[in-house]
PLY file of the C-alpha trace (Angstrom):
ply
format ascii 1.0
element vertex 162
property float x
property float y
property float z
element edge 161
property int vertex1
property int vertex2
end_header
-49.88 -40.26 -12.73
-51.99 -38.66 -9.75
-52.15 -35.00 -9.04
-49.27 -34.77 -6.21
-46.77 -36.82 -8.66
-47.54 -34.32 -11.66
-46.50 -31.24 -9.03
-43.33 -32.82 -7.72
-41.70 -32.18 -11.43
-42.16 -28.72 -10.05
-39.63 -27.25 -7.64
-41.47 -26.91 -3.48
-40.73 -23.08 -3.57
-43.18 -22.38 -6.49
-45.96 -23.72 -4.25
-47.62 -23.31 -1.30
-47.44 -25.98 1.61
-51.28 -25.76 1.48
-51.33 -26.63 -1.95
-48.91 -29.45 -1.78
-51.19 -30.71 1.47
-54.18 -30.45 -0.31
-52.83 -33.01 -3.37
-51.74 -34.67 -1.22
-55.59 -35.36 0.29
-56.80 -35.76 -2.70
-54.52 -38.36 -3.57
-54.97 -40.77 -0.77
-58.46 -40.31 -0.53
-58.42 -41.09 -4.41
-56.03 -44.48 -3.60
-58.54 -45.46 -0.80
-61.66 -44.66 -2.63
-60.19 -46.49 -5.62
-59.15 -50.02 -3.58
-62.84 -49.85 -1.85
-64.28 -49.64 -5.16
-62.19 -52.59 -5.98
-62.65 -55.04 -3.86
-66.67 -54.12 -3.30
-66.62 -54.98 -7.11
-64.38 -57.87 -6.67
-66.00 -59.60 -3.80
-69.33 -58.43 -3.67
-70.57 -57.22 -7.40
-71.36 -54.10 -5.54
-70.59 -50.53 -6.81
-69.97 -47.65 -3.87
-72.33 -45.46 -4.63
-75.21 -48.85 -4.30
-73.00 -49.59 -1.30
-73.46 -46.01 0.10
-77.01 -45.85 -0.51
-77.61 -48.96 1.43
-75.72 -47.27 4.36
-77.75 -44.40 4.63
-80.55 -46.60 4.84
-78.81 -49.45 7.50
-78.75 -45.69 9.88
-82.36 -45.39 9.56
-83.99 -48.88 9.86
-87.67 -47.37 9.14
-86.49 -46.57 5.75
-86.24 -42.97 3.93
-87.75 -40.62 1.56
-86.06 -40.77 -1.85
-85.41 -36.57 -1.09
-83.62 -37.65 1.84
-81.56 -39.91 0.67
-80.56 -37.81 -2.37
-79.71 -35.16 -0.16
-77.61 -37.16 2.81
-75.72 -38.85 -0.34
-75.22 -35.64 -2.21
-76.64 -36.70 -5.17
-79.52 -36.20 -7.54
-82.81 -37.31 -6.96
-82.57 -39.42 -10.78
-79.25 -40.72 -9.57
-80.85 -42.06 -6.07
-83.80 -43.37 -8.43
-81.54 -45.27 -10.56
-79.85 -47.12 -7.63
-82.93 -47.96 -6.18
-84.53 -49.35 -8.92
-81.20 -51.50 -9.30
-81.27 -52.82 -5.63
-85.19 -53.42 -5.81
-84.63 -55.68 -8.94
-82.04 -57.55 -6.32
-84.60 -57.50 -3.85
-82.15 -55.68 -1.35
-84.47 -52.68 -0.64
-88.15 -51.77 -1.57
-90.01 -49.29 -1.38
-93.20 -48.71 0.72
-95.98 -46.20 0.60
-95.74 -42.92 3.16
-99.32 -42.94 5.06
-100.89 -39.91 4.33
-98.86 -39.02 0.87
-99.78 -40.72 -2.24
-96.94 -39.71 -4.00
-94.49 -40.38 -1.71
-92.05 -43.88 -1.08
-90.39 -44.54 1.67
-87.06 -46.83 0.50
-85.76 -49.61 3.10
-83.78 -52.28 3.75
-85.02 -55.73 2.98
-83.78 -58.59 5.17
-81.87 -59.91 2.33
-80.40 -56.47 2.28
-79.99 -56.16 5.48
-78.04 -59.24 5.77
-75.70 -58.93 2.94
-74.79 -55.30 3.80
-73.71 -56.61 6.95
-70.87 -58.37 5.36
-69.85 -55.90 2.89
-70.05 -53.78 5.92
-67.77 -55.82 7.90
-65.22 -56.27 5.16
-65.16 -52.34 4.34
-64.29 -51.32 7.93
-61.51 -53.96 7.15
-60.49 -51.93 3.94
-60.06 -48.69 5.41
-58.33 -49.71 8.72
-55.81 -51.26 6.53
-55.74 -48.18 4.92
-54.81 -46.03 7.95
-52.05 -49.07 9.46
-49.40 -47.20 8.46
-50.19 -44.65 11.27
-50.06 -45.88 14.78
-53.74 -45.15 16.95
-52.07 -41.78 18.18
-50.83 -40.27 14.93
-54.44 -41.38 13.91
-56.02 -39.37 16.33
-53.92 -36.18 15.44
-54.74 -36.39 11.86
-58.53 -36.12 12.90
-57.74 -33.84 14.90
-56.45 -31.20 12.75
-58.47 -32.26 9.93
-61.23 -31.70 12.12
-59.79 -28.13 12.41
-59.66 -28.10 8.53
-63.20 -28.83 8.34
-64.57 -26.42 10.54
-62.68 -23.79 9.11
-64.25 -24.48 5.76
-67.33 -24.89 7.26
-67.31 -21.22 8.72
-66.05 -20.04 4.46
-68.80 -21.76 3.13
-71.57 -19.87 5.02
-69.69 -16.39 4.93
-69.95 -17.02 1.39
-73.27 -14.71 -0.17
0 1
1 2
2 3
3 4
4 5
5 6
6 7
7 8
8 9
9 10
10 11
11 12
12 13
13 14
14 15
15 16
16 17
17 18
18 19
19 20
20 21
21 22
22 23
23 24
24 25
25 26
26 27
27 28
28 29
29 30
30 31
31 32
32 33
33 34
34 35
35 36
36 37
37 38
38 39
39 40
40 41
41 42
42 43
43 44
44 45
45 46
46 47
47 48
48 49
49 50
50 51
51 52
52 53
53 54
54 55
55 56
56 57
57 58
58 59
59 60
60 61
61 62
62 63
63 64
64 65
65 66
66 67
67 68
68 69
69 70
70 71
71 72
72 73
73 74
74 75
75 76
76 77
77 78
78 79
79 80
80 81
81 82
82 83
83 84
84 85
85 86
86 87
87 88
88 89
89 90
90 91
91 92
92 93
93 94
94 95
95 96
96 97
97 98
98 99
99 100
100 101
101 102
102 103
103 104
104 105
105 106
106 107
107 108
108 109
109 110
110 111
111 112
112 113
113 114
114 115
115 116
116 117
117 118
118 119
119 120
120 121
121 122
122 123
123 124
124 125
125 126
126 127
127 128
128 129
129 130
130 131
131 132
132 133
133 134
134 135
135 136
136 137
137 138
138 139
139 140
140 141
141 142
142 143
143 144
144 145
145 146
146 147
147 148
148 149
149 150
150 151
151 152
152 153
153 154
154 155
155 156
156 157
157 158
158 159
159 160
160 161
């Protein structure tokens, strides 16, 4: 049972609209993440995190330091490592030397990788348009509108915060 059907055993008045709203986030986000996960498993023998990491680096072509990619994937820098080392064995990224910093590797895209991330790439823009085909292109566009609104707001909390 998800997190929105365990609160509808509870009557509306005992909570907020805000808190209902935000289950109810969670929950779709959790049925999307969950059917990507799926079928990047199913059809690719990919996990999402090795498919996000291989993202980041499709954005930046020249490749990226490990640091970097820990931090634009919000992860740790041993998590990042452990990835890597997986998709190096697979010979979808490597790693090259930074000039100038001995201890420093620059991870990147192979052309194996490169070519096979186009197609899970493809296929995942599939997943999550099918996800959103219940809303027509203008309810769409309201959605990220106001959670657009939502975001910024949070945004501003997060660095009022001490």
């Amino acid at each position: 049972m998800d997190k929105e059907a365990r609160l509808a055993g509870a009557t509306a008045a005992e909570h907020p609209q805000s808190l209902r709203l935000w289950l109810r986030l969670l929950t779709c986000t959790q049925l999307v993440e969950t059917r990507i996960r799926g079928e990047l498993r199913d059809g690719f023998a990919m996990t999402l995190p090795r498919f996000d990491l291989m993202a980041q680096l499709e954005r930046a072509p020249g490749g990226l330091k490990m640091n970097e990619l820990s931090r634009r994937m919000m992860v740790t820098g041993g998590n990042v490592t452990g990835i890597t080392d997986q998709l190096v064995q697979e010979d979808l990224v490597e790693r090259v030397q930074v000039p100038g910093d001995r201890r420093a590797y620059c991870v990147r895209l192979t052309p194996k990788g490169r070519n096979e991330f186009a197609g899970m790439a493809q296929a995942h823009e599939a997943w999550v348009v099918d996800a959103f085909e219940a809303l027509s292109e203008r309810e769409q566009e309201t959605l990220h509108r106001l959670l657009g609104k939502v975001k910024q707001h949070s945004q501003t909390r997060i660095k009022e915060t001490p």
